[in-house]
C-alpha positions as CSV (number, residue, x, y, z in Angstrom):
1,X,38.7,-21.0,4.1
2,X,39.4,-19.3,0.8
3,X,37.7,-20.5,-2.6
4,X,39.9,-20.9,-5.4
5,X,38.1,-20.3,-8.7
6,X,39.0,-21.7,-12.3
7,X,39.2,-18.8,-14.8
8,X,35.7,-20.0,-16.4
9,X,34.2,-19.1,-12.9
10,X,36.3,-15.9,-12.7
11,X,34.3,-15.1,-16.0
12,X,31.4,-15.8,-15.0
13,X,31.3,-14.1,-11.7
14,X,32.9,-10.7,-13.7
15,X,30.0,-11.0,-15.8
16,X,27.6,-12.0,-13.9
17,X,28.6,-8.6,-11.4
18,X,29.2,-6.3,-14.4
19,X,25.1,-7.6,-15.4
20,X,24.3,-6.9,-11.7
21,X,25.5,-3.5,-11.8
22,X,24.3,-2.2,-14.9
23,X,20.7,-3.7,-14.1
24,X,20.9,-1.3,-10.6
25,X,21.8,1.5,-12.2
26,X,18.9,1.0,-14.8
27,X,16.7,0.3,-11.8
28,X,17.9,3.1,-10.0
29,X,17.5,5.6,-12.6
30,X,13.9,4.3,-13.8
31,X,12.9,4.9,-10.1
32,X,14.2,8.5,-10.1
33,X,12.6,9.1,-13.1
34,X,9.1,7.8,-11.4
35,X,9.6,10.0,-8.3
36,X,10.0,12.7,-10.5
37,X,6.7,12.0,-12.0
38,X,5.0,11.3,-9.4
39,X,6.2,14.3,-7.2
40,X,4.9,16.6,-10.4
41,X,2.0,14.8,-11.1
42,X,0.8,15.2,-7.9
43,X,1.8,18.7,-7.5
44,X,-0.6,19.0,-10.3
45,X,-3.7,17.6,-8.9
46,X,-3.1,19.3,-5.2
47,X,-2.4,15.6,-4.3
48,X,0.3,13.9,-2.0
49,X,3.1,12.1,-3.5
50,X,2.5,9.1,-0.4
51,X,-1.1,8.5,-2.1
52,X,-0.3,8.7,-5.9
53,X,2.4,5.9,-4.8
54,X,0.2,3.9,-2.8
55,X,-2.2,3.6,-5.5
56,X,0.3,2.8,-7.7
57,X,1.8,-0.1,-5.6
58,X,-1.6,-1.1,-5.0
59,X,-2.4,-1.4,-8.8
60,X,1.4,-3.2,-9.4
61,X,0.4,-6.1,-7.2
62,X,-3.4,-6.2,-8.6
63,X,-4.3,-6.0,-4.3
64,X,-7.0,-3.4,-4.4
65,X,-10.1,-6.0,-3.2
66,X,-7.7,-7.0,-0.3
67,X,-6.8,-3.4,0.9
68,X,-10.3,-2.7,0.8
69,X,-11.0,-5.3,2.8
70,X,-8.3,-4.3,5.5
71,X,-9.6,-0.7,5.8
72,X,-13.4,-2.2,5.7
73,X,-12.0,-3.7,9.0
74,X,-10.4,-0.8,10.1
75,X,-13.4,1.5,9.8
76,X,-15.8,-0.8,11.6
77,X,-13.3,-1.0,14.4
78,X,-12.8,2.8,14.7
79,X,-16.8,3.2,14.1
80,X,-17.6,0.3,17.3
81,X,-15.2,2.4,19.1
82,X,-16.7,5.6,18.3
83,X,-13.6,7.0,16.6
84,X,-14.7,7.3,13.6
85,X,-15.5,10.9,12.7
C-alpha cells in the first residue's frame, strides 16, 4: 500500500534527502582526502597504510588499553602454545 504525502512532508523529505546527499558527498570526499594522507604519510615513514589506519581508528574510539589487552591475550596464547617467535 502506497503512502500519500501532504506537500509539507514532500518538503520535508526533499530536504531532508538533498541534506543526506550533500553530507555523503562531504563524507566521501573528507575520507579520500585522509587516504590520501595516510597513503603518503606512510610512504614517508616506510610504514603500511593498514597500521597508520589502525592507530588511527584506535585513537578515534579512545580503545588503546582494550586492544592491548586483546593482543596481551593473544600473545600469551601463542607463547603457551610455543608459537610465539
Amino acid at each position: 500500500m502506497s503512502r500519500a504525502f501532504s506537500s509539507t512532508e514532500i518538503s520535508k523529505l526533499k530536504h531532508v534527502i538533498q541534506e543526506g546527499i550533500s553530507v555523503t558527498t562531504d563524507i566521501n570526499a573528507l575520507k579520500e582526502g585522509l587516504k590520501e594522507t595516510v597513503s603518503a604519510v606512510a610512504e614517508e615513514m616506510d610504514l603500511k597504510p593498514a597500521v597508520l589506519n589502525k592507530a588511527i581508528s584506535i585513537a578515534y574510539k579512545n580503545e588503546f588499553a582494550k586492544v592491548q589487552e586483546g593482543f596481551n591475550e593473544v600473545e600469551n596464547i601463542l607463547a603457551a602454545t610455543g608459537r610465539d617467535n
